[in-house]
N, C-alpha and C positions, 0 to 999 in steps of 0.2 A: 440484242439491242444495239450495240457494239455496231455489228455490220450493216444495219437497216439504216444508221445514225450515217455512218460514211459515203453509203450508198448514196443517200440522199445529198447529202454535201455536196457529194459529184455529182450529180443531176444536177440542182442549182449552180452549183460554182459554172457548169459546164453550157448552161441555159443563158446566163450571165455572159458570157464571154462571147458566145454564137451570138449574141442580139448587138453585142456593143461593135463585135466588127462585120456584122449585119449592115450597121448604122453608118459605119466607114465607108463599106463597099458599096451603100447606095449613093453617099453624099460625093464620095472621089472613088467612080467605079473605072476600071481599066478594061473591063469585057462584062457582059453583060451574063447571069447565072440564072438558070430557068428554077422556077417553084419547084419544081418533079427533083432535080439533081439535087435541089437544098434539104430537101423532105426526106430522101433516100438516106443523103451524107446522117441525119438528124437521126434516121430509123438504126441505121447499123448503129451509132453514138450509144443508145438508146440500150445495147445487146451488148456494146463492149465496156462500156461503164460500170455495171452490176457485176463484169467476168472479172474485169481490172481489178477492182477493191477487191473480190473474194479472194486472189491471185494473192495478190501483193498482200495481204493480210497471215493468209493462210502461209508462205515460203516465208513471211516476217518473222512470225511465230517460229518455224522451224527451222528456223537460220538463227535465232537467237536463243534455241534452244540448247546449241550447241557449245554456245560462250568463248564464242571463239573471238578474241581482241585485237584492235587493228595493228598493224603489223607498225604505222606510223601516224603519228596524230601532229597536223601542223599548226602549232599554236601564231593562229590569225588574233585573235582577240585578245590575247595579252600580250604582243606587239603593238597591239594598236588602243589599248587604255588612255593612252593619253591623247587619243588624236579626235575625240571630241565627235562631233556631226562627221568625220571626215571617215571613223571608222562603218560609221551606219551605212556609206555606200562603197568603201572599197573590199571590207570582209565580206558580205553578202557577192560582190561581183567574183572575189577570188574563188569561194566556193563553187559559188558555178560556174565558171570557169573552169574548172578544175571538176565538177561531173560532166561538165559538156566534152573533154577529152575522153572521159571514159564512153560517152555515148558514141563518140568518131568511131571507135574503135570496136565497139556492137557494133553500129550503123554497118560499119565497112563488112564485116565476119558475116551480116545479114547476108549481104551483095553476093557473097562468096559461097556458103554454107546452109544459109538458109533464105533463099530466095525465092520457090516456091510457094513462102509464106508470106513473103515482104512484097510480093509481085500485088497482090493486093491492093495492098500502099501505092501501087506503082500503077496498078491499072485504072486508075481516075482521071479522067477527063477533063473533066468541068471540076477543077480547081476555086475553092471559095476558103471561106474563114473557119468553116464546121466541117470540110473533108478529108482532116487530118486523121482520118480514122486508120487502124490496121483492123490486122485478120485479130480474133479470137486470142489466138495463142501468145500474139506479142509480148503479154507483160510477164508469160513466163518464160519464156524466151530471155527477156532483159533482165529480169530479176536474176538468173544465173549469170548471164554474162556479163552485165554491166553493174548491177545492183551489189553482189556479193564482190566482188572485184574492188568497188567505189569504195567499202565499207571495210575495206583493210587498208586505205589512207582517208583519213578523215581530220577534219578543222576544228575547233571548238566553239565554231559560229553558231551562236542561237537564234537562229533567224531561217531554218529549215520551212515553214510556213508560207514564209514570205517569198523563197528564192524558190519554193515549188510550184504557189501560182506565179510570178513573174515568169517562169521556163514554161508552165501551159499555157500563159499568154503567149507566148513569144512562138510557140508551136503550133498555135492554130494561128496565125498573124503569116507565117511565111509560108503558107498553102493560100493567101487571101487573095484576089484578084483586086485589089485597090490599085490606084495610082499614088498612093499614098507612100512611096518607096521611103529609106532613109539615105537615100545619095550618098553623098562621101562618109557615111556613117558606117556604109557596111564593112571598111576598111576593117574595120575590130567584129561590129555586130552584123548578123546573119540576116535580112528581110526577104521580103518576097521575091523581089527579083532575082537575087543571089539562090533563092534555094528552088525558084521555079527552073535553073536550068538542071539541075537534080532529076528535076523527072522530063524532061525535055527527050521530045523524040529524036532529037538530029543527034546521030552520034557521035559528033564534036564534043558533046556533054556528058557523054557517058564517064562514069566513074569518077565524078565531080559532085564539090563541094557538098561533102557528107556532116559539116557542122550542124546542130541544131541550135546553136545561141552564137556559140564565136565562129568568125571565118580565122582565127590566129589557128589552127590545129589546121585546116586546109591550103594554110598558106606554107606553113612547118615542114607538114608531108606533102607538098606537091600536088593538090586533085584542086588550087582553087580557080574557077574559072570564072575571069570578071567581066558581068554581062555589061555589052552598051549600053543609051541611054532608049536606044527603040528595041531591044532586044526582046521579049515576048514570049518565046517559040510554045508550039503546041506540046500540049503531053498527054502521056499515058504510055499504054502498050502496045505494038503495032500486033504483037501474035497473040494476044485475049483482049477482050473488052472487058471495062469494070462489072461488078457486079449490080445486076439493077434489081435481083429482088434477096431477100433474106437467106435463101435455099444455096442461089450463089456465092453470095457473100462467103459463107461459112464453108462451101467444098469448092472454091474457087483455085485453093494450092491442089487437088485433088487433078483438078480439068487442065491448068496450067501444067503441072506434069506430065500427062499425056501428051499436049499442044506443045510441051519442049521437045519432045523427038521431032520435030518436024520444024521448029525453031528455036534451034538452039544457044539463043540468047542469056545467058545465064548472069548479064550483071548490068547495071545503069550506070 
């Protein structure tokens, strides 16, 4: 009941979010996204959603079966008792904050270690609000490497809920094709134009800005690169195409493997 209950959550929570910056990218679009690429992005969504919760439920369980205690706990919230409405937005930011370095840092070990699998991620094209999707494996991928990692420094911020959809918004918002940028906002926060040069073909962008919420970790470690105001560039993979049906999708690290002895690209 448990898992049909989550499952479902994330379909709706995930329906919700494709429609709301659906609605963006129709009213301030920046390129134009055909029904076929929105439909496909939706269908794989569809495969990784159900894989996601089973994932991250299932290594939940077995990572807390272990009892193992975080190594340091930052006490955000009884620092901040007395700071009133001011606590309600600065502890929820420090936390994530503070998972978004742990994600730099997957993100990056992806590039390097597992990229066969990330190239997924990487081979889409037609960039929208719903093509944030990865391969299959991602959430146990991150749940060893960032997940169990994050959980041996933790805050005492009860607002986990909150700061998990705020970071799915903010996840599928910087794959969007809006005009809807945050301008000088991205100095701190991460939007589409700053993480479209992420997957950008020109190799001026390779191995840049790997944040998913702050650009302060890419600017810290060196990879941040700040796009112009007409800056754009096309993306994907020049040695695979995304996947266009289901079949692909899923043995795509499989054919990428192969198609890297002969282009031996191995990071973005």
């Amino acid at each position: 009941m448990e898992v049909a209950t989550n499952i479902a959550l994330g379909i709706l929570g995930a329906a919700f979010a494709f429609a709301l910056l659906l609605v963006i990218e129709l009213v301030a679009p920046n390129e134009r996204i055909g029904i076929a690429a929105r439909a496909r992005a939706w269908t794989f969504w569809s495969i990784a959603i159900p894989v996601n919760v089973l994932v991250v439920m299932a290594m939940g369980k077995l990572w807390q079966s272990f009892g193992i205690k975080p190594l340091l706990v930052v006490p955000v919230g009884q620092h901040l008792n007395g700071w009133g409405l001011a606590a309600l937005i600065i502890a929820p930011i420090f936390a994530a904050m503070l998972n978004d370095f742990f994600f730099y840092w997957f993100h990056r070990a992806e590039h390097v270690f597992l990229w066969r699998f990330h190239a997924v991620h990487h081979s889409i094209r037609d960039l929208h609000g719903g093509s944030g999707y990865h391969h299959i494996t991602e959430p146990l991928f991150r749940f060893v490497l960032m997940t169990i990692p994050a959980s041996l420094v933790t805050t005492d911020v009860s607002m986990i809920a909150i700061i998990s959809t705020v970071l799915g918004l903010q996840q599928l918002y910087v794959h969007s094709s809006t005009s809807a940028d945050l301008g000088w906002g991205r100095i701190l926060f991460v939007d589409n134009r700053f993480h479209r040069i992420h997957h950008s073909l020109d190799e001026r962008h390779f191995d840049k800005n790997f944040g998913a919420m702050t650009t302060l970790w890419d600017r810290l470690f060196g990879t941040a690169y700040w796009p112009a105001k007409d800056e754009w560039p096309a993306v994907g993979l020049a040695e695979i195409d995304e996947p266009r049906s289901v079949r692909e999708y899923l043995d795509l690290p499989l054919r990428f493997r192969r198609k890297a002895e002969r282009f031996p690209r191995t990071a973005e």
